[in-house]
C-alpha positions in Angstrom: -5.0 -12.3 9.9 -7.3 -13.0 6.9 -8.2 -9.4 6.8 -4.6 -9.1 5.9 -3.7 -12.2 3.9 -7.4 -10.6 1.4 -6.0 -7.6 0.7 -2.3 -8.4 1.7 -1.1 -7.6 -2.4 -3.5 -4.4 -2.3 -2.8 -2.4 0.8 0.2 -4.0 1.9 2.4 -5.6 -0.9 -5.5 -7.5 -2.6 -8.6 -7.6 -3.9 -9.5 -6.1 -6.9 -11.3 -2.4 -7.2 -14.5 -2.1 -7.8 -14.3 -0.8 -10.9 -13.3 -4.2 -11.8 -14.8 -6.2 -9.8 -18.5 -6.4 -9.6 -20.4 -7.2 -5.8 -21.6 -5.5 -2.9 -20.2 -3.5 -0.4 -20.1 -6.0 2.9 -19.8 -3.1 5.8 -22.6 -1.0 4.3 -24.8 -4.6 4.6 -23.9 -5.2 8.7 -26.6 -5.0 11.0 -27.1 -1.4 12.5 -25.6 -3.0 16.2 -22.0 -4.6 14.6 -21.8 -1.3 12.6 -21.7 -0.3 16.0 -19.0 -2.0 17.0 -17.1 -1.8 14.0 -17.2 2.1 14.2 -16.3 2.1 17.8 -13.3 -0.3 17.2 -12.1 2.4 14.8 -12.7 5.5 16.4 -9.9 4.3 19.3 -7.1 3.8 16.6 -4.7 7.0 16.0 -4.9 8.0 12.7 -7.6 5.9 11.8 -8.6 8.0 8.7 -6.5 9.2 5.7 -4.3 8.1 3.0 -2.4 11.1 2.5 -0.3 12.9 4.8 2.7 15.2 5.2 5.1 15.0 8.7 7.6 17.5 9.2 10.2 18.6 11.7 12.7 21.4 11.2 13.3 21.6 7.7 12.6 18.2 6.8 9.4 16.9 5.3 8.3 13.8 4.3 5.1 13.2 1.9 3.0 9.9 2.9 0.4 8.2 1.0 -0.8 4.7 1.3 -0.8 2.6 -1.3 -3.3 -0.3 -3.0 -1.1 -2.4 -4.7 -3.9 -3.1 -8.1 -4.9 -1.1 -10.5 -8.1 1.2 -10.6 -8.9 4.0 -12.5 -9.1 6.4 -9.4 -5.8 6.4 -8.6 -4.9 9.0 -11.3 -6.9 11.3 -8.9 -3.6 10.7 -6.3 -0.7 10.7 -9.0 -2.1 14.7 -9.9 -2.1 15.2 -6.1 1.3 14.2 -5.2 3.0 16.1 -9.0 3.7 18.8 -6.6 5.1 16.7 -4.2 7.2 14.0 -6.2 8.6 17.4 -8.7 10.2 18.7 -5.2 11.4 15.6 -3.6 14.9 14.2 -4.1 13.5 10.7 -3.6 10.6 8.3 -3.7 11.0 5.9 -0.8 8.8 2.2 -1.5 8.5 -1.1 0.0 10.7 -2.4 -2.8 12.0 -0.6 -5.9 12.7 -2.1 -9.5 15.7 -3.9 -8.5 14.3 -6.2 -5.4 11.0 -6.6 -7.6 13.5 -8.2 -10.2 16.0 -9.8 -7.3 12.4 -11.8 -5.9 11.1 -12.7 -9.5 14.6 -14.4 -10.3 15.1 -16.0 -7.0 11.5 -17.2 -6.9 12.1 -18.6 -10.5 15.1 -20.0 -9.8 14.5 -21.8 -6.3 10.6 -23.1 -6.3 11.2 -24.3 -2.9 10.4 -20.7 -1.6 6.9 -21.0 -2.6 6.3 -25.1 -2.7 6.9 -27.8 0.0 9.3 -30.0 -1.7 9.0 -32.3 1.8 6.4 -33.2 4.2 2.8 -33.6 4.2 0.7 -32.2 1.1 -2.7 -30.3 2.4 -5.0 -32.1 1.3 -2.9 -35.0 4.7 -3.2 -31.4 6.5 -6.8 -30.3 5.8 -9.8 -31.9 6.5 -11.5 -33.3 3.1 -14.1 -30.1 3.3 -11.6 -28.1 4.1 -9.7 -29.6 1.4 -12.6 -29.4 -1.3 -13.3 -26.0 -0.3 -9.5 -24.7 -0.6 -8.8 -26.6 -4.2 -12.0 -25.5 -5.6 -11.1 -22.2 -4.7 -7.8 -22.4 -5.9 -8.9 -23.6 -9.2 -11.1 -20.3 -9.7 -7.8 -18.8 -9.3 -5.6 -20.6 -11.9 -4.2 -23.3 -10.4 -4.8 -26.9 -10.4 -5.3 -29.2 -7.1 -2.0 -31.2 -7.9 -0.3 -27.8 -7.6 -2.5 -26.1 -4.9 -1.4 -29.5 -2.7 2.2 -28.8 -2.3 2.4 -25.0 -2.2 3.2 -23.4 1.1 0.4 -22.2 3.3 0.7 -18.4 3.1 0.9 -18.4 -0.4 -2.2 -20.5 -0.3 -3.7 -17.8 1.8 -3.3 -15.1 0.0 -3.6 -16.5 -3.0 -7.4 -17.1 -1.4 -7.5 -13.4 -1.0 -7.5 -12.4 -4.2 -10.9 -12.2 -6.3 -10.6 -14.7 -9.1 -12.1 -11.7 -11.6 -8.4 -9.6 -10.8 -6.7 -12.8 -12.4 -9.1 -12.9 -15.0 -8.5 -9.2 -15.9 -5.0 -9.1 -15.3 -4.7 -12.4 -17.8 -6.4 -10.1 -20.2 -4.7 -6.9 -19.5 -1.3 -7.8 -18.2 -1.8 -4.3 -16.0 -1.3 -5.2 -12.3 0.4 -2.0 -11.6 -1.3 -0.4 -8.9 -0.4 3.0 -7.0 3.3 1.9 -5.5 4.0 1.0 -9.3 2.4 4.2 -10.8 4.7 6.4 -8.2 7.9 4.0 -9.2 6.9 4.9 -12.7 6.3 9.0 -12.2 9.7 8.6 -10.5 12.0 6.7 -13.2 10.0 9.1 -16.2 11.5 12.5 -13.8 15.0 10.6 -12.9 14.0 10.8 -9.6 15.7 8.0 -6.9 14.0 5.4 -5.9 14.8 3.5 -2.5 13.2 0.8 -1.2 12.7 0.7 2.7 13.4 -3.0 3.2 14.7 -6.0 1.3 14.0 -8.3 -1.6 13.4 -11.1 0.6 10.9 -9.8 3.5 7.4 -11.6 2.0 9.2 -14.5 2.5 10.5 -14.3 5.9 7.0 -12.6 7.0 5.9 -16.3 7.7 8.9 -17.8 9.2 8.7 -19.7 12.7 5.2 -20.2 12.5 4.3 -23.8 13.8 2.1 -26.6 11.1 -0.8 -25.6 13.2 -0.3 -21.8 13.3 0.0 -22.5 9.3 -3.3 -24.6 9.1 -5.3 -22.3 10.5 -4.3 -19.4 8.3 -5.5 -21.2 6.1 -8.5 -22.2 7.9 -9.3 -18.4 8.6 -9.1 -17.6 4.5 -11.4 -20.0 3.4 -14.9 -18.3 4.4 -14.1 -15.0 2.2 -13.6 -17.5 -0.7 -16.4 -17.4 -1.7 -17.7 -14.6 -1.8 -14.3 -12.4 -2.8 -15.7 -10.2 -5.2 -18.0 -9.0 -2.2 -14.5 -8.5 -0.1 -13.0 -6.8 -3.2 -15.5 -4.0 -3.0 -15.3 -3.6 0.3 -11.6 -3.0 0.3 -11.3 -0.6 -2.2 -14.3 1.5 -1.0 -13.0 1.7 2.1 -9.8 2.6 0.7 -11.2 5.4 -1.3 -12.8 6.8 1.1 -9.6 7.0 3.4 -11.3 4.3 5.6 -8.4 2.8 6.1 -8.6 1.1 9.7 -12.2 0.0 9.1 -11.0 -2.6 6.9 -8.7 -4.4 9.1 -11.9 -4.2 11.7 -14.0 -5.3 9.6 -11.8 -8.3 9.2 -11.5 -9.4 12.6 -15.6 -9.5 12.8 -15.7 -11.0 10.0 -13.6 -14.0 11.1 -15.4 -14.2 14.7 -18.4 -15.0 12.4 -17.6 -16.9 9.7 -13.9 -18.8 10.2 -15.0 -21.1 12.8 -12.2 -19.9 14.7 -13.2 -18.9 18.0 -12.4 -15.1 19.3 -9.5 -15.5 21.2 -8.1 -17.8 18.0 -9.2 -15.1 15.9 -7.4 -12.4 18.4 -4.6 -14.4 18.6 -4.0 -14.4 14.3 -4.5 -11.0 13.9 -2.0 -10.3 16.7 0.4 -12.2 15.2 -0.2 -10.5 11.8 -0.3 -6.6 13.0 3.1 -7.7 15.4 4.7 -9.6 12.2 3.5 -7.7 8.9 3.0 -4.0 10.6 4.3 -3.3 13.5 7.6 -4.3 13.5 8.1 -3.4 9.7 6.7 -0.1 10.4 9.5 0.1 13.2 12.3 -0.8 11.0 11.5 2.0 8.1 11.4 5.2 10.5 15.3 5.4 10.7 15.6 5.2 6.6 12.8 7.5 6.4 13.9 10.3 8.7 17.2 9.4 7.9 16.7 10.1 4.0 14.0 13.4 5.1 17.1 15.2 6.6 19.4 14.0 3.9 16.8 15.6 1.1 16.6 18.5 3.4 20.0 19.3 2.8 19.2 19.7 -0.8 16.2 22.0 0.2 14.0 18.9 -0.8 11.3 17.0 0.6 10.8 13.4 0.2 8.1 11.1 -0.8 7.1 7.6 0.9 4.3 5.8 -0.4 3.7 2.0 1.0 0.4 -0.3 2.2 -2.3 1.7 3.8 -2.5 -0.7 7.0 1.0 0.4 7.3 0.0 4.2 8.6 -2.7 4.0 11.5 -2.3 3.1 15.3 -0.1 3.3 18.3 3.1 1.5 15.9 1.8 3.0 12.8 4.5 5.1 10.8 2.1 8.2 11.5 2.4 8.1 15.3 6.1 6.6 15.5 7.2 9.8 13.6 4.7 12.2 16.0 6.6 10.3 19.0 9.8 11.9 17.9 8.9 15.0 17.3 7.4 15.1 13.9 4.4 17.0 13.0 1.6 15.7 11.3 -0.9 16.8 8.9 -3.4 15.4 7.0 -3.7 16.4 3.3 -6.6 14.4 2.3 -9.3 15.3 4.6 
């Protein structure tokens, strides 16, 4: 899972790119033999490569590129790419459009009991005092104090861990935290173009329901290690992004945690399970009806449409790629 929860706002809903962030590149610095295994664990996954794609059936097409959700300069490469694309659709699909942006900002402002534990124990009762130490200092890099790191909820925490302190810094300078789904939304509302968002305003916040204290603890738990040294992780992300490596980086993840969480494997197994079933998988399922739904409606108009959501969101057996091949769609890749 922490794979997921360090670049959870960058290629699902983060870590900064590196052309803000300055640190090394952590998969080009594994040893020869977990390159290895790293490469092999990719190679089985379907669609394992690419960030751009186009699917069609009949008359229908759909445009696909996955998204990283900060800024960086090389995303203007992808906006020229997909001019063709967005000037012939009749509508951008995204996780969320304008309106449930503003819907979660409001409700979040209004009702802090979505992101703090008004009841309970704090975490520093939860944690262990290193564990505790570790998380606040951490947290404090990041903005926020201990007294208000204590009573947050834990996957805020652990994403909030996810993100390189030196994206906070920039984004406090800049206010610019629009990354590639915002640049699209943007391309879209200059050309009048529809946006529709493929789920609701709420789903972060239900993403984490039902999970028991312990389940919660060690999310947590499995953040902390890439703490300190997320700058490295932020790299590492986007490179891999870039370079349409898109798979790698949840891989790299998982070895990652057998190595430095304290978890052991099958713990380890067990989070990221939870987190491709939960975050993925069964989102990915829910979005192929609006997607070929809205395709045929757009091919009525003689139109195409464009989707662009998280990268994770378009590889393996339940990614959006092969659930469109399995009903009949064809799929080509545009970036390779």
């Amino acid at each position: 899972m922490r794979v997921f929860l360090a670049g959870i706002f960058a290629l699902w809903a983060g870590a900064a790119g590196a052309a803000i962030c300055e640190g090394r590149n952590l998969i080009d610095a594994l040893p020869t033999d977990t390159r290895t295994r790293l490469d092999a664990a990719v190679a089985e996954i379907p669609y394992h490569s690419g960030i751009l794609w186009r699917a069609s059936k009949d008359r229908a097409r759909i445009t696909l590129v996955g998204t990283y959700h900060f800024p960086d300069p090389r995303h203007q490469r992808m906006l020229e790419r997909l001019a063709g694309p967005l000037k012939e659709a009749a509508a951008l699909f995204v996780e969320a459009g304008p309106a449930e942006e503003a819907r979660l900002t409001r409700e979040l402002a209004e009702d802090p009991s979505l992101m703090v534990n008004q009841s309970g124990p704090t975490l520093p009762e939860r944690l262990s005092e290193a564990e505790w130490e570790t998380l606040s200092s951490a947290m404090t890099e990041r903005g926020l104090p201990p007294v208000v790191t204590a009573k947050l909820r834990p996957w805020y925490v652990a994403m909030m861990i996810g993100v390189s302190p030196c994206v906070l810094r920039d984004a406090g300078q800049t206010g610019d935290l629009d990354g590639l789904d915002h640049l699209l939304i943007e391309k879209a509302e200059e050309a009048e173009l529809p946006i529709r968002a493929l789920e609701p305003w709420d789903t972060i916040l239900t993403l984490f329901s039902g999970m028991t204290p312990e389940e919660e603890e060690d999310m947590i738990r499995s953040a902390l290690p890439a703490a300190a040294y997320a700058d490295d992780y932020a790299v590492t992300l986007t490179d891999a992004y870039f370079s349409g490596e898109v798979w790698e980086i949840w891989e790299f993840g998982r070895i990652d945690a057998y190595e430095n969480s304290g978890l052991t494997r099958e713990e380890v197994d067990q989070q990221f399970a939870f987190a491709q079933t939960r975050l993925m998988d069964q989102r990915n399922q829910d979005w192929i009806g609006r997607l070929t739904q809205g395709a045929r409606d757009a091919a009525q108009e003689g139109k195409g449409i464009v989707a662009g959501f998280g990268a994770l969101h378009l590889p393996g057996e339940q990614g959006v790629l092969r659930l469109l091949e399995k009903q009949g769609w064809e799929i080509e890749r545009l970036d390779g």
